[in-house]
Structure formats: structure tokens, C-alpha cells
C-alpha positions as a Markdown table, in Angstrom:
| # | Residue | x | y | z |
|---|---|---|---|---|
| 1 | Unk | 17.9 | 27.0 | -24.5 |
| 2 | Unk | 21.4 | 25.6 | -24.0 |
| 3 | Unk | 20.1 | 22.4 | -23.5 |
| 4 | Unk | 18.2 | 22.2 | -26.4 |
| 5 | Unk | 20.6 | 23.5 | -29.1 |
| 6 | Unk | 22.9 | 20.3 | -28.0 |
| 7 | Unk | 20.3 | 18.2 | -28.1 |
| 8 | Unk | 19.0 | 19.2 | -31.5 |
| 9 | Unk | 22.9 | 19.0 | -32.4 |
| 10 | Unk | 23.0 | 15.7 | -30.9 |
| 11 | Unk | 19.9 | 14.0 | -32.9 |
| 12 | Unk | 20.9 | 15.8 | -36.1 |
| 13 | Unk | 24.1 | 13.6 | -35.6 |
| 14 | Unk | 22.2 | 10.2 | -35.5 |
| 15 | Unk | 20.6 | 11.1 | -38.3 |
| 16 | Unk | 23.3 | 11.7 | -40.5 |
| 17 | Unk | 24.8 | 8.5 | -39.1 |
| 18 | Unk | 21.6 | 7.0 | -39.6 |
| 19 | Unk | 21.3 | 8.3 | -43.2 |
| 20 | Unk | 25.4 | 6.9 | -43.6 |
| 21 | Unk | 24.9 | 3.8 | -42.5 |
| 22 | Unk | 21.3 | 3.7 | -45.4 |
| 23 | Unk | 23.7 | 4.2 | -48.0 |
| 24 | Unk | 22.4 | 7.7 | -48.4 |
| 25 | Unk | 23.7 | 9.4 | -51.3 |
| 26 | Unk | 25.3 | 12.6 | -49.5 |
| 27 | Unk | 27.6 | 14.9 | -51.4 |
| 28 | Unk | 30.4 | 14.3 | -48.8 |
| 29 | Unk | 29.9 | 11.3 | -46.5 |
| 30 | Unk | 29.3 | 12.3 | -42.4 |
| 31 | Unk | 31.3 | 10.8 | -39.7 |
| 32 | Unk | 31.0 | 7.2 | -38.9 |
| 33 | Unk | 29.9 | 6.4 | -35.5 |
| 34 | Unk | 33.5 | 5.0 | -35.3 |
| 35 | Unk | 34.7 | 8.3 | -35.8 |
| 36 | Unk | 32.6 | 9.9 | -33.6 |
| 37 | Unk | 32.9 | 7.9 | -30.4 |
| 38 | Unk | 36.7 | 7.6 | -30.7 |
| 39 | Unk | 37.1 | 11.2 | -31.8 |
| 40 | Unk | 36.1 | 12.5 | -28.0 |
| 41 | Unk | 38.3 | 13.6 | -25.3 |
| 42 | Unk | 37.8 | 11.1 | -22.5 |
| 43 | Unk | 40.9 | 11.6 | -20.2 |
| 44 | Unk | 42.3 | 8.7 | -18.8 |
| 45 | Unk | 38.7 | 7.3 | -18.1 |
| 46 | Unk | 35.3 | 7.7 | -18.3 |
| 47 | Unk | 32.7 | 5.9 | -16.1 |
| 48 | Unk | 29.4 | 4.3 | -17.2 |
| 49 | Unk | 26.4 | 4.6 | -15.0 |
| 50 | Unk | 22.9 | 4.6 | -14.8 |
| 51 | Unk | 20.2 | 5.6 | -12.5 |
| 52 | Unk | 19.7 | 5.1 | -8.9 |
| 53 | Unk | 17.7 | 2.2 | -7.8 |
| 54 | Unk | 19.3 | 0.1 | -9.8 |
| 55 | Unk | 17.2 | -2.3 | -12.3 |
| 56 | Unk | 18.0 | -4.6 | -14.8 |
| 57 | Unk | 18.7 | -2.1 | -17.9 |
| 58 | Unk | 20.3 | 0.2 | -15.8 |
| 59 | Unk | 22.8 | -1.9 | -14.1 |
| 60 | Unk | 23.3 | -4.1 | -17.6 |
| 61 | Unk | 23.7 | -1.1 | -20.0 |
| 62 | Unk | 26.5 | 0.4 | -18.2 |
| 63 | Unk | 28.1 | -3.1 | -18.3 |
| 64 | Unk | 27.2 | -3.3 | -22.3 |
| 65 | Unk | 28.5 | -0.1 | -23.4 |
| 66 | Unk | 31.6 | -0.2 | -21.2 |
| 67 | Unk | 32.5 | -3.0 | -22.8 |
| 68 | Unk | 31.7 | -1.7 | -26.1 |
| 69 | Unk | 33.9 | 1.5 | -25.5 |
| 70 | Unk | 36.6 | -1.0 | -24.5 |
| 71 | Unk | 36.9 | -2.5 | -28.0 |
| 72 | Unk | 36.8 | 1.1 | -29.2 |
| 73 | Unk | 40.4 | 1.9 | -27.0 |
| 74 | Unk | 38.1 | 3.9 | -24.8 |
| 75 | Unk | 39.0 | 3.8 | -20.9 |
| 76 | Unk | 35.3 | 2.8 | -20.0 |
| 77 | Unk | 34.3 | 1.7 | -16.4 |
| 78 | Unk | 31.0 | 0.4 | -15.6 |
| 79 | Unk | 29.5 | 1.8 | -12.1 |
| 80 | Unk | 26.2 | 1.7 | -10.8 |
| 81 | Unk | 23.9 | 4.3 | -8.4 |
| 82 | Unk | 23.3 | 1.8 | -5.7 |
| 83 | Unk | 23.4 | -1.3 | -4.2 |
| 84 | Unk | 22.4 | -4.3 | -6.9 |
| 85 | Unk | 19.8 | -6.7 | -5.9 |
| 86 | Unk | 16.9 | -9.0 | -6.8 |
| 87 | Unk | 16.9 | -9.4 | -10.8 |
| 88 | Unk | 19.8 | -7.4 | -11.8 |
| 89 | Unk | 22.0 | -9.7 | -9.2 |
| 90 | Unk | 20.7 | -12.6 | -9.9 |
| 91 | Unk | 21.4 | -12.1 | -14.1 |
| 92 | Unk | 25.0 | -11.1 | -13.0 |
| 93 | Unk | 25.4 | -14.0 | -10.8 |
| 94 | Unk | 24.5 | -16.5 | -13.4 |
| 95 | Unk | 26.6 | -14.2 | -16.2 |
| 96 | Unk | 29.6 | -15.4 | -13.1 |
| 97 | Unk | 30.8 | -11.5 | -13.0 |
| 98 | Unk | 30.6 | -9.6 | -10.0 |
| 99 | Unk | 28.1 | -6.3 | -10.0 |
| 100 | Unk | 30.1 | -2.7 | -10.2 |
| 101 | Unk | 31.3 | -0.7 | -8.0 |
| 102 | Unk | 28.7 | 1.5 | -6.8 |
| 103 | Unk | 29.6 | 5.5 | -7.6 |
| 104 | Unk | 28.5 | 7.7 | -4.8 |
| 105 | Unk | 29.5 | 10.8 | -6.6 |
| 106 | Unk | 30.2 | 12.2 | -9.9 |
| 107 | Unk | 31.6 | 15.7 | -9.1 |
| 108 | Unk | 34.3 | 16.5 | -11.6 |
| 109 | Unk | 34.5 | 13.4 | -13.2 |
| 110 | Unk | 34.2 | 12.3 | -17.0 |
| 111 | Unk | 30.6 | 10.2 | -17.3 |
| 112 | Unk | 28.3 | 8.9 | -19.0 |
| 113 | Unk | 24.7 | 8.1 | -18.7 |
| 114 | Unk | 22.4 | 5.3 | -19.7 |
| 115 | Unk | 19.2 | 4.7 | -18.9 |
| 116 | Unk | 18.5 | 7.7 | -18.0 |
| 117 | Unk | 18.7 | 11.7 | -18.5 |
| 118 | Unk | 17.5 | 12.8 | -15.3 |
| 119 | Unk | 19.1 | 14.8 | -12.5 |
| 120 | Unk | 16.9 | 13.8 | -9.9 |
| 121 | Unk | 17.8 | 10.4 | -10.9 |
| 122 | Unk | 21.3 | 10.5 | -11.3 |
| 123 | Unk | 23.9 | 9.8 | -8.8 |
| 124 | Unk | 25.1 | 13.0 | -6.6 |
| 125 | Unk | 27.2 | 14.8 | -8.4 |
| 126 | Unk | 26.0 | 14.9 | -11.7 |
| 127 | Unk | 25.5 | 18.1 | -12.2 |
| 128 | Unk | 28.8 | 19.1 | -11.4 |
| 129 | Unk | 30.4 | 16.5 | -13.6 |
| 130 | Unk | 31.6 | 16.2 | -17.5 |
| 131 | Unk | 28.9 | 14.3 | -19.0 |
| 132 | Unk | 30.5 | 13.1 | -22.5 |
| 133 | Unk | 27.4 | 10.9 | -23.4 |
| 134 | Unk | 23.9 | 10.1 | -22.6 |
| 135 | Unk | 22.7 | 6.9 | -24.3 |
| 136 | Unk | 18.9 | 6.2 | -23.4 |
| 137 | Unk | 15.3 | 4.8 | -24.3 |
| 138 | Unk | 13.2 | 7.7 | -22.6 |
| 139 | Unk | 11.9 | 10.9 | -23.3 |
| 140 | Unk | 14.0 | 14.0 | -22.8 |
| 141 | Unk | 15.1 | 14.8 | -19.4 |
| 142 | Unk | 16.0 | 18.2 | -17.0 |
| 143 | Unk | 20.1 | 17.0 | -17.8 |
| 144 | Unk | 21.7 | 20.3 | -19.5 |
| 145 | Unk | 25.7 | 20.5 | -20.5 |
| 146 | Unk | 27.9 | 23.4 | -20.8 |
| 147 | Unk | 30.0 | 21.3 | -23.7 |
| 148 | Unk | 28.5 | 19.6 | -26.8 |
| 149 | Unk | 28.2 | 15.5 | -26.4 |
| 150 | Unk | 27.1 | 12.3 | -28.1 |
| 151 | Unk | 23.0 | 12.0 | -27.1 |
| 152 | Unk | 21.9 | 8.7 | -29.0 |
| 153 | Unk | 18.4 | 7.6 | -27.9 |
| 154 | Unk | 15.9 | 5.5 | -29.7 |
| 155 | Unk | 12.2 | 4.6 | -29.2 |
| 156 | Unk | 12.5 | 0.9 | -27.8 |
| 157 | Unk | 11.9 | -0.8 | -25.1 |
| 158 | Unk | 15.2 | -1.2 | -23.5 |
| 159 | Unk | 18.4 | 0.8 | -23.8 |
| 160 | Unk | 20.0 | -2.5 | -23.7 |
| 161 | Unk | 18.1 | -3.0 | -27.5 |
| 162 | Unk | 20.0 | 0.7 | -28.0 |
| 163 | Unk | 23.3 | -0.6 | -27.1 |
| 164 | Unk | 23.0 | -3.9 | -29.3 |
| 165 | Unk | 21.7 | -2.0 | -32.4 |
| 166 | Unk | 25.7 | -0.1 | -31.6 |
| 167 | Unk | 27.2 | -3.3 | -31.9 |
| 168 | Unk | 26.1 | -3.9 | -35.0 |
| 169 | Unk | 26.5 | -0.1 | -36.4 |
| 170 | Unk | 30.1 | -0.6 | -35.0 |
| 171 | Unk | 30.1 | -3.9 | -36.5 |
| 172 | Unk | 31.3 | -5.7 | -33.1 |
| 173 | Unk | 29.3 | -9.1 | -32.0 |
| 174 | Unk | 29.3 | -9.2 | -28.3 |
| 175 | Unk | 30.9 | -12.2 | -26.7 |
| 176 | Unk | 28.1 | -15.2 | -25.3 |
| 177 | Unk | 28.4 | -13.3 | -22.0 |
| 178 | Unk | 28.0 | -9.6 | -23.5 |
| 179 | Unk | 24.7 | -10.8 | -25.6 |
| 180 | Unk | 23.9 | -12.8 | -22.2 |
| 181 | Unk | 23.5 | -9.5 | -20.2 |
| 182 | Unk | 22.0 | -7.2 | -22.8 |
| 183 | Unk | 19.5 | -9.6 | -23.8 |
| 184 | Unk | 18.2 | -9.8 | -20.0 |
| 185 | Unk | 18.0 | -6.0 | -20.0 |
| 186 | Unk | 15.9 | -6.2 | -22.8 |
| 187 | Unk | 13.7 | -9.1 | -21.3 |
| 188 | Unk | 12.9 | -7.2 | -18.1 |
| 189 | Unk | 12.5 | -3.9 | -19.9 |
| 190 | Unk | 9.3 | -5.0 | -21.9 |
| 191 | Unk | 8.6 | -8.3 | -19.6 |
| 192 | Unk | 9.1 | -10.5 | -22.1 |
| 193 | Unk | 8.4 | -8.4 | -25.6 |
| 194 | Unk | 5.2 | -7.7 | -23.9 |
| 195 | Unk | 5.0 | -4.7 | -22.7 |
| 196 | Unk | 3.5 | -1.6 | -24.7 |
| 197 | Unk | 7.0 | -0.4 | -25.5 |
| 198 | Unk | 8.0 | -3.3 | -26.9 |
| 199 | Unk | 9.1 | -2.9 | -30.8 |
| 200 | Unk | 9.9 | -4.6 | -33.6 |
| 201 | Unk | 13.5 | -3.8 | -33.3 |
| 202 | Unk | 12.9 | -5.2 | -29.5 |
| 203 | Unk | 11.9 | -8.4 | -31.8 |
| 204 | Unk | 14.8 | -8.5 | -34.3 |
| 205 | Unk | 17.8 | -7.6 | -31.0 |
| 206 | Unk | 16.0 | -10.0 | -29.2 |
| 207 | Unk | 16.3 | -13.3 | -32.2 |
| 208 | Unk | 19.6 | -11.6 | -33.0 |
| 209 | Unk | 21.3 | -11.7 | -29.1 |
| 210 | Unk | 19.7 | -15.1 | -28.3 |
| 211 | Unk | 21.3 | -16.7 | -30.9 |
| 212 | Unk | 24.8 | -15.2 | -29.5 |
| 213 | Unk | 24.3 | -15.8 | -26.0 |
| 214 | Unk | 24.9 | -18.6 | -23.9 |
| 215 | Unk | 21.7 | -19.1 | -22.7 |
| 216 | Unk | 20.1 | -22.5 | -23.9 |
| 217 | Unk | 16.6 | -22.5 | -22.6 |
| 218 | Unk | 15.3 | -19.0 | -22.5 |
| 219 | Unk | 11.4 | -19.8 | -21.2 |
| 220 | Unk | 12.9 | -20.8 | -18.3 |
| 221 | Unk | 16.1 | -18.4 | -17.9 |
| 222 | Unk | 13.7 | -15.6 | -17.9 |
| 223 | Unk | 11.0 | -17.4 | -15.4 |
| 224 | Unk | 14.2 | -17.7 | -13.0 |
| 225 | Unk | 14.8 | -13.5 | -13.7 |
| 226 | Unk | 10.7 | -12.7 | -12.9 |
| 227 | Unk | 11.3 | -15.1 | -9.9 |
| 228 | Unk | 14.4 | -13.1 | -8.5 |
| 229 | Unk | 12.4 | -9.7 | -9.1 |
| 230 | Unk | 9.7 | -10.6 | -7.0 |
| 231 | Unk | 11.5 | -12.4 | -4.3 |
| 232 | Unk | 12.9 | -9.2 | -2.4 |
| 233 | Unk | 14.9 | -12.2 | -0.5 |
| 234 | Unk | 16.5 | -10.0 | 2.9 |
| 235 | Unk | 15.1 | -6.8 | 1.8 |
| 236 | Unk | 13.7 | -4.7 | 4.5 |
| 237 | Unk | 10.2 | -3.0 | 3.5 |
| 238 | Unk | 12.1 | 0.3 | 3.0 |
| 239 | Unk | 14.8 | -1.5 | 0.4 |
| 240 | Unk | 11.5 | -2.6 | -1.4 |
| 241 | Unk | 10.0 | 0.8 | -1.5 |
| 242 | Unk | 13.4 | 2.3 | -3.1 |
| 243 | Unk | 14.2 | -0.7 | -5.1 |
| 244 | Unk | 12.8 | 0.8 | -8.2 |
| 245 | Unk | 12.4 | 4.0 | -7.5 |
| 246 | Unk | 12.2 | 7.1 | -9.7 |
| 247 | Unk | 11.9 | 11.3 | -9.1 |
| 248 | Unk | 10.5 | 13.4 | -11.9 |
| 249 | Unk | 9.7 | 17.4 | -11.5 |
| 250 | Unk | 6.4 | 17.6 | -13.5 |
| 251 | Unk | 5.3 | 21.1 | -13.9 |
| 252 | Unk | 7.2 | 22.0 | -10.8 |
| 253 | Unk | 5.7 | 19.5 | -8.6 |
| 254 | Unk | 8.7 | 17.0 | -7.4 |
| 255 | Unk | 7.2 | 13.8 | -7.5 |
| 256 | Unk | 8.4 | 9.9 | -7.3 |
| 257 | Unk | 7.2 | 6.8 | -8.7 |
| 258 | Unk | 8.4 | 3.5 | -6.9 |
| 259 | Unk | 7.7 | 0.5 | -8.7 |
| 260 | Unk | 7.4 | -3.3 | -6.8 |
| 261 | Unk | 5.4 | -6.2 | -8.0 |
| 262 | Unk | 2.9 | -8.5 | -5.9 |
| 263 | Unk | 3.2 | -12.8 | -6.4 |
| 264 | Unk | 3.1 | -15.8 | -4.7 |
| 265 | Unk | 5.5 | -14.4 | -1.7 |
| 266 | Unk | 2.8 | -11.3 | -1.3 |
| 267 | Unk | -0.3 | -10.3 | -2.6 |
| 268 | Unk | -1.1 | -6.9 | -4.4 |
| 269 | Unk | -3.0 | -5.7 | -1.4 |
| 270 | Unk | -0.6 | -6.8 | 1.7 |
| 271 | Unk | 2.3 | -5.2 | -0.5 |
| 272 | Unk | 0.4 | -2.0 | -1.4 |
| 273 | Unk | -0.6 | -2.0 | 2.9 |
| 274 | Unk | 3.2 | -2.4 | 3.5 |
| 275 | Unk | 4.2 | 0.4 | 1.2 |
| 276 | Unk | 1.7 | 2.7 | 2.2 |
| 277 | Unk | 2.6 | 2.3 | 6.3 |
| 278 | Unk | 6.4 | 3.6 | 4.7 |
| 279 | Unk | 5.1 | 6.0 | 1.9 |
| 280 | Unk | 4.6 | 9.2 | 4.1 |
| 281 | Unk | 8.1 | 9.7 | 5.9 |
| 282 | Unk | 9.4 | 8.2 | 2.8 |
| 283 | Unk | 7.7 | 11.5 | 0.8 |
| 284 | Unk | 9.1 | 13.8 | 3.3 |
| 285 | Unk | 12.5 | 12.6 | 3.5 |
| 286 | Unk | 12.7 | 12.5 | 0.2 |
| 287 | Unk | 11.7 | 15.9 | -0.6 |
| 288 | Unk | 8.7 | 15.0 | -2.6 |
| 289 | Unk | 5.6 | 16.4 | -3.0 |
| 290 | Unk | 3.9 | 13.6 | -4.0 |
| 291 | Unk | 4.5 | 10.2 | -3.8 |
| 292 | Unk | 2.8 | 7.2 | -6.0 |
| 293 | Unk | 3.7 | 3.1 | -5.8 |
| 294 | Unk | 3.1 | 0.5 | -8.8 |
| 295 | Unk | 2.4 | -2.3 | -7.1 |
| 296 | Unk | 1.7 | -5.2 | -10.3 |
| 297 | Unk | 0.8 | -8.2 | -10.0 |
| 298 | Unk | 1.2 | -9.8 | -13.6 |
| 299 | Unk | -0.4 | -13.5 | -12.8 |
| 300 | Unk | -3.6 | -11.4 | -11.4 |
| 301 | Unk | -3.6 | -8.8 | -14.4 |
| 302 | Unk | -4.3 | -5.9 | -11.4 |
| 303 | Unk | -2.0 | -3.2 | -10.4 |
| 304 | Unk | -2.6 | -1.0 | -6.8 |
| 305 | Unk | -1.3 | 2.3 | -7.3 |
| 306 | Unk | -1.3 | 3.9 | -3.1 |
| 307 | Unk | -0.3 | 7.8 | -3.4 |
| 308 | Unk | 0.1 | 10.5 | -0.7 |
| 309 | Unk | 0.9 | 14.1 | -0.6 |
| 310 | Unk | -1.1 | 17.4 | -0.8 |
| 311 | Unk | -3.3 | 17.0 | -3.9 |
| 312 | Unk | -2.3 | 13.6 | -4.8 |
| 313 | Unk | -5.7 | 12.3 | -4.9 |
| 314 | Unk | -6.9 | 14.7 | -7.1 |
| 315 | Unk | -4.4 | 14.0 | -9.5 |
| 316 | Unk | -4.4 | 9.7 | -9.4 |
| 317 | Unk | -8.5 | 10.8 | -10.0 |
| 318 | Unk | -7.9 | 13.0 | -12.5 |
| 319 | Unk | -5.0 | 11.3 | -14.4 |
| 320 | Unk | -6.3 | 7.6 | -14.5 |
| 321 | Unk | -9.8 | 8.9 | -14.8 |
| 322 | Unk | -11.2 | 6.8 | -11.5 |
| 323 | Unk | -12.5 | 6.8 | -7.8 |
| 324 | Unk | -9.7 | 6.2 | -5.4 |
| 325 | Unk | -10.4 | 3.6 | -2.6 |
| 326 | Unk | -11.0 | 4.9 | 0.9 |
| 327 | Unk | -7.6 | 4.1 | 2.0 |
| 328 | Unk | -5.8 | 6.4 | -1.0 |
| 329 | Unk | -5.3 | 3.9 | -4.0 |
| 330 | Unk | -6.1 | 3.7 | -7.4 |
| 331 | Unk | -7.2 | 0.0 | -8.4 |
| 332 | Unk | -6.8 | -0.5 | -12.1 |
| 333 | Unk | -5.0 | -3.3 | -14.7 |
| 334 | Unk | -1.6 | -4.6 | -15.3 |
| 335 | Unk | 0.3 | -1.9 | -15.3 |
| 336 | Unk | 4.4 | -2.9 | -16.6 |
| 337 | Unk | 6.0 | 0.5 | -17.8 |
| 338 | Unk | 6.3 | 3.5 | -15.5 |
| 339 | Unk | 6.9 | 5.9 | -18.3 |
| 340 | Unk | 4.1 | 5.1 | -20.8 |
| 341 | Unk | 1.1 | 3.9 | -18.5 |
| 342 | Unk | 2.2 | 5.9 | -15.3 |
| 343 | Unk | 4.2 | 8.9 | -16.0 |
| 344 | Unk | 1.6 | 10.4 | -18.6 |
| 345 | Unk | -1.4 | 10.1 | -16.4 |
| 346 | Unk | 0.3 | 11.5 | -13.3 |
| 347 | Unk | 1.3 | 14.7 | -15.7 |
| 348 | Unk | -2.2 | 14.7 | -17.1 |
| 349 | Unk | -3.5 | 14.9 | -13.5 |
| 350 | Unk | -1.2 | 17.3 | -11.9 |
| 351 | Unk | -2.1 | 19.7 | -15.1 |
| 352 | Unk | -5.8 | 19.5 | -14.0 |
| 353 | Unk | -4.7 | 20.0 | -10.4 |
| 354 | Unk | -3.0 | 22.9 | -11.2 |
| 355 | Unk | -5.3 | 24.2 | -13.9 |
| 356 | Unk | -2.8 | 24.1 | -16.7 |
| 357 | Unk | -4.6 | 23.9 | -20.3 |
């Protein structure tokens, strides 16, 4: 109940900002999001992280909205929830900055969130830590705060696109660098404005950071990104198995989703018989129940989805309505977005499982 009164308090407070920033004729005008942001206790610092196995928009956000605090007089340090490698590396080594300190705990310190809202994807500590903001592009999450704070989410396909549309409500233009990293975000977010959660605000941040950036040929700046994703160059199979790696508690099943895409180095089905050799003691040591991979391959338009667990199979059948293969894998299409086109089926299916109308 907690949880939810701040959260109701938190959206009410976009939308008045939202309804300020219209030119909505209020009676006495809200806070400005200047107001707002500035108006919080944050110590002498604040960190900015996002969730463990760092991708892209995780590791990028925090970098974004650091740097946006920064101009605000806000203490803001960007951190990330792991070891930075493939795509997110590679964007940071072209940006010429070096990655962030990785945080391995966040008890008692003054944080803030992006990318996610999730314990079990948060960095240790959380829990125990003052969480001042959570800035995101997902659904609500198990996080709960014993103190009001600033929750701004919005229905796009990156959070990077979230912390641009800031800039502008702030009216700050980020430097070629700045629009640089938060324009990759948003590329790897919806591959390209292709995924299903890619919006027309996606469109507008996209045309809108591009023309800020310093990046002068972008078809083949973000053909050099997919590259570095799919390399896993000195990755160990295990790295690849956690390198995108998410835990959800879905009707009280604990259950992770990795994510790790097929190409020229490795097909869909030697990667998905990689994975699944690691999947069982990676379950166990993880303490999951269940345990699902997205193994895409975009240039082939399939996905292999290899699960294990008590009851998993019943639930890939049930939630992607098909027959799993022999060896424990659902064979189905391009899959790019863990939250739309995985997420929801997996719930879907562990709700059969478990009888839930």
C-alpha cells in the first residue's frame, strides 16, 4: 500500500508538470521540474545506476542524467551494476570516456535508479539504501520507499528517449558527446526504431539528438554498435549467459530471462546448445525457479527460447501457445524486447501453470 500511495503521488506530479509545461490554465501554477529536482535533499552526493548486466540504456542513462543533475548543481555520479562490455563499451569507447565505476553496494547510500525499478535487478544493497529517484521506461516494479521521491516514467522505448525529453523540459541541450550516448541508448533499445516499443516520441528524440551529436554517418555508427553486441569478443559462455540478464518474481515464481543474440560468429542453434549446457547450475545458483534464454537472430528473423526448471515447459507451451522441441526450446520469430514479447507470455503461462484466472 506504501508503495503505491508514492507512486500515485509520484505520477500525479508529472502530470501537473506535464499539464505546466501545456500551458494549462491552473489557478495557481505547479512546481517546475526545475523546482522539483533541485528542491531535494541529496547530501553531498547522489549516485546514478542502473541494473545489473549492464546494456546499453542502462549503462548510458546513468551517464545522461548524471550529467543532467550536474547542470542542475546536483552532486550526481554515474555508476553501473557490473562489468561493461560488448555494445555499451564499445559506444563509450568511441564517445573517448571511460565506463563507471562499477557499485557493488548501495546500503545506506543516496541513489537513483534508471532503467529499472526492480529489486531483483538492482545492485545489492538497494533495499537498504535512500532511493531519491527512479527514472524508467518499464512497467511498475517490487521497489517500495519509506520517503516520498521523484518516479518519472514514460511509455517509450528507451529511458535514454526519457532523459532527452528532460533536457528539453529543463531546457538544457546536451553537448555532441551527451546527445552522442543517449542517442545510442535509444538505438539499441528499439534496434533501430524497430522494435514494437518504438514510439513516435522515439522518432522525434531520435531526429532531435542526431542533429546534436557528433555522429556523421549513423547507418553505419549503429551497424558498428549491432556488430559489438554480437561479438561477445573474450567472453566466456557464462559472461554471455549473464550479459543481459534479468530476474522478475511473477506470481511468486522467481524467474530470469537472459537475453543473447545469434550472427555470423554463432548460429541461433549452437548458441541456444551453449546456453542450455550452462542454464541448469546457472538456475540453481541463482536461486531461480525457472530459467528462459532469448537467443535472436535478427538477419534470420528466428528466435530459440531454451528454458529449464520445474514446470517451465508447461509455461513456454502455455504462454507462447506452442510445442516445445525435444530438447526444451520454444522455436518462434524475431523476438527484440524482453518485456513486451517475453515477459507477458512467461506471466500468461506461469498463471495457467498455476491455475490463476
Amino acid at each position: 500500500m506504501k508503495r503505491n500511495i508514492f507512486r500515485h503521488i509520484g505520477l500525479f506530479m508529472m502530470t501537473m508538470l506535464v499539464l505546466n509545461a501545456c500551458g494549462g490554465n491552473q489557478p495557481e501554477q505547479p512546481q517546475t521540474l526545475r523546482e522539483v529536482l533541485t528542491g531535494m535533499n541529496y547530501g553531498d552526493s547522489v549516485l546514478v545506476v542502473g541494473h545489473k548486466s549492464p546494456d546499453c540504456d542502462a549503462v548510458l542513462s546513468a551517464i545522461g542524467y548524471a550529467a543532467l543533475l550536474q547542470r542542475l548543481g546536483i552532486n550526481a555520479k554515474p555508476r553501473v551494476a557490473g562489468k561493461v562490455v560488448c555494445e555499451p563499451l564499445y559506444a563509450l569507447r568511441q564517445a573517448g570516456i571511460a565506463a563507471p565505476a562499477v557499485l557493488n553496494d548501495a546500503t545506506g547510500m543516496n541513489m537513483i535508479m534508471v532503467d529499472h525499478s526492480e529489486y531483483a535487478q538492482s545492485v545489492a544493497g538497494m533495499p537498504a539504501a535512500n532511493i531519491l529517484h527512479i527514472i524508467d521506461h518499464h512497467g511498475l516494479g517490487s521497489v517500495t520507499t519509506a520517503r516520498p521521491l521523484f518516479y518519472y516514467a514514460m511509455p517509450v522505448g528507451s529511458t535514454c528517449s526519457v532523459i532527452a525529453v528532460m533536457y528539453e523540459q529543463l531546457g538544457e541541450q546536451p553537448t555532441p558527446t551527451e546527445a552522442r550516448l543517449l542517442l545510442t541508448g535509444l538505438l539499441s533499445d528499439t534496434d533501430s526504431l524497430t522494435a514494437v516499443t518504438t514510439t513516435d516520441t522515439d522518432r522525434r528524440i531520435f531526429d532531435r539528438l542526431l542533429a546534436m551529436s557528433d555522429i556523421t554517418d549513423i547507418g553505419a555508427y549503429y551497424a558498428a554498435t549491432r556488430e559489438a553486441r554480437i561479438s561477445y569478443e573474450g567472453m566466456s559462455d557464462t559472461e554471455i549467459l549473464y550479459s543481459d540478464f534479468k530476474a522478475y518474481e511473477i506470481e511468486g515464481v522467481k524467474v530470469g530471462i537472459g537475453s543473447v543474440f545469434a550472427g555470423k560468429v554463432a548460429s541461433a542453434e549452437d548458441m541456444c546448445r551453449r546456453m542450455r549446457d550452462l542454464m541448469p547450475a546457472a538456475r540453481e545458483q541463482s536461486g531461480l525457479d525457472m530459467l528462459f534464454m532469448m537467443i535472436g537472430d535478427r538477419d534470420a528473423n528466428v528466435t530459440h527460447l531454451p528454458f529449464c526448471g520445474e514446470g517451465a515447459k508447461q509455461v513456454a507451451e502455455y504462454g507462447f501457445h506452442t510445442t516445445a522441441t525435444p530438447d526444451d526450446c520454444i522455436v518462434t520469430h524475431y523476438l527484440s524486447v524482453r518485456k513486451v514479447e517475453v515477459v507477458p507470455p512467461v506471466t500468461e503461462g506461469i498463471r495457467q501453470w498455476k491455475g490463476i484466472d
